[in-house]
N, C-alpha and C positions, 0 to 999 in steps of 0.2 A: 905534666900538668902546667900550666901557662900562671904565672902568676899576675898578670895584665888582667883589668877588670876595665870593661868598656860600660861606660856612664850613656845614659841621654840626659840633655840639657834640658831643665826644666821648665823653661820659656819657650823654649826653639824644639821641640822633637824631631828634627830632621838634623839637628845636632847631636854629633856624639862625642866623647870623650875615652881615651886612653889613660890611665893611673896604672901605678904598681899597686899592690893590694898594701903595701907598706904603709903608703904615704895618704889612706883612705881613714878615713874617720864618721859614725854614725852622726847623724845630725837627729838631735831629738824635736826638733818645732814641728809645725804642720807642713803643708805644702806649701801653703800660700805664703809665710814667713821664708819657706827656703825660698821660693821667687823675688823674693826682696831683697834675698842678701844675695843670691844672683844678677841680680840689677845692680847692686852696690860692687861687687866685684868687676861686672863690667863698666865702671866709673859712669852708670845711668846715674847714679845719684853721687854725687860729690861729696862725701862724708866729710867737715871739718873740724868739729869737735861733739864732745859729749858736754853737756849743762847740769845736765844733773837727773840722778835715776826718780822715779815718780812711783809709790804704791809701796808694798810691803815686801822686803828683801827676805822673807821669809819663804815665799810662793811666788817663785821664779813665772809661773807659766800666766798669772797676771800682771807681772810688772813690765811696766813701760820706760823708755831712755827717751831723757829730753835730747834733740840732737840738733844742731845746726848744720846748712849747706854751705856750700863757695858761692850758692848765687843770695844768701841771704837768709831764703828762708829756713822758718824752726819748724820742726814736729817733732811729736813720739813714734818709734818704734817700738817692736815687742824687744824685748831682753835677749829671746832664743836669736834673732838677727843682729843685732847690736853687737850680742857677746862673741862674733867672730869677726871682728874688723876692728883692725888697729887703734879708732880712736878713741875705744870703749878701754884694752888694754892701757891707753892712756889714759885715761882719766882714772881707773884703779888704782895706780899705780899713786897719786895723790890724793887718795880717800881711806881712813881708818879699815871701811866694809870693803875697800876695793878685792881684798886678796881672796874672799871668800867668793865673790861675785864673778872674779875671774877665773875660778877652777869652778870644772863640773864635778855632780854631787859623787861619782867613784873618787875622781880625785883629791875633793873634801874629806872624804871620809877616809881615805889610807893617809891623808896629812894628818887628821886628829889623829890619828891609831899612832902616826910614828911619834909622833909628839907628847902625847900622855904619860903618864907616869906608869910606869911598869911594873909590875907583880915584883913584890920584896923592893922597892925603889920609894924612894919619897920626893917631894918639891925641892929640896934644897940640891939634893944630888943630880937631879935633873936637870938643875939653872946649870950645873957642873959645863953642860956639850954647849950653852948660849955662850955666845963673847961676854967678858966680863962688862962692858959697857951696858950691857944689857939686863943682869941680873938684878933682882928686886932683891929688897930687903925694905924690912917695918919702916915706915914712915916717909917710903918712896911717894913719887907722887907721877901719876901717867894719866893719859886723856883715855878714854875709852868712850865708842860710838853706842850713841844710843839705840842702835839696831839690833844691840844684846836683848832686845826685851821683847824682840819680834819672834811671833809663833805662827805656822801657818791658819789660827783663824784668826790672829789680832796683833794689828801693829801700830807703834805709836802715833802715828797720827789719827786714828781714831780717836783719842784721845789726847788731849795738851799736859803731857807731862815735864816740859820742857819751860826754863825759867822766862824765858825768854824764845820771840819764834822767829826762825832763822827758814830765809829764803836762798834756797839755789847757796845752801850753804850745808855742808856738813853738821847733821845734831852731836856734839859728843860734851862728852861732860869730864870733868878735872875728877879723879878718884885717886885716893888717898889707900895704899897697903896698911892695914889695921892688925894683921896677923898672917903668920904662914906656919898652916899645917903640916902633916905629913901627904894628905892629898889635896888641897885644895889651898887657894891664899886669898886671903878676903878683906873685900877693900870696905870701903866709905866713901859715900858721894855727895859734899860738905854741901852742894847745889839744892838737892833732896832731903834735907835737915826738916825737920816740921819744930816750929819753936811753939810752946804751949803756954803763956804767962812766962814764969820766970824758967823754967825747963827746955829741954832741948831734947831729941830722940832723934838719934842718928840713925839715917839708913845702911844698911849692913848690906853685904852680899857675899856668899864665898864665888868664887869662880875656879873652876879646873883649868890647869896651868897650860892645858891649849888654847883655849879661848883668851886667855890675856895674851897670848903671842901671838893668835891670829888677830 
């Protein structure tokens, strides 16, 4: 049995393609998003950077990539095309949400699973496998993206939950380690304080210690 799998090219059908079945991977967009990043592969369009992602990073199959060309101009693509071309992996690679955006959801999800805390295991034993430069402790203080609060029906720009609104700019916010559990470490996010008269009511959150790493 031949492990060679012959492709048709999805612009040109009088084109074919050769791969080892190794080096093949499924593309989950539509048709017409794989013709675009077929365009982009054959340098039809001159990808020069990414600007910044557009919509809610919760619901992959609506969000849009602000992208610039070498001849100048700007638009949006879909995500599913985006997310296979180099200058998408660059711009992840400089954004809090980037490492989630850059893996697909099998690969998200066996990174959470290897990362959590494991049966008879707690938080602190855990930070044990991070470099020590790395591990929290009470009264740490780290940025986290405000894209933690996106769910596939609602994501923060629906609403201004933000002190302040940041264009073509990363939303993340300064949170403060308040406590660590045996499963969870939970911060405070001094931003999101509500002051009442002379009072103050701090906002709380626990987080599971994959998502403060992711």
């Amino acid at each position: 049995m031949s492990n060679t799998v012959v492709v048709q090219d999805v612009n040109d059908s009088s084109v074919k393609h050769k791969f080892h079945h190794s080096t093949l991977y499924p593309f989950t967009g539509t048709p017409q998003e794989a013709k675009e990043l077929a365009r982009i592969d054959r340098q039809e369009y001159r990808l020069q950077k990414v600007l910044s992602v557009v919509g809610n990073t919760a619901d992959r199959e609506t969000l849009q990539v602000n992208v610039s060309y070498t001849d100048g101009t700007i638009s949006d693509i879909p995500y599913h095309v985006a997310a296979h071309t180099q200058v998408f992996a660059d711009f992840c690679t400089g954004v809090l949400y980037g490492r989630e955006l850059s893996m697909t959801r099998q690969e998200l999800a066996q990174w959470r699973a290897e990362n959590a805390v494991r049966p008879g295991q707690i938080v602190t034993t855990k930070m044990e496998d991070w470099p020590p430069t790395e591990r929290l402790h009470v009264g740490d203080r780290l940025f986290i993206s405000a894209h933690v609060w996106n769910s596939p029906t609602w994501h923060i720009y629906q609403r201004r939950i933000l002190p302040v609104t940041l264009r073509n700019r990363e939303p993340y916010l300064l949170a403060v380690v308040e406590k660590i559990t045996a499963k969870r470490i939970d911060i405070s996010i001094p931003h999101l304080h509500l002051h009442r008269g002379a009072s103050m009511i701090m906002y709380k959150m626990p987080m599971a210690i994959q998502n403060i790493k992711l």
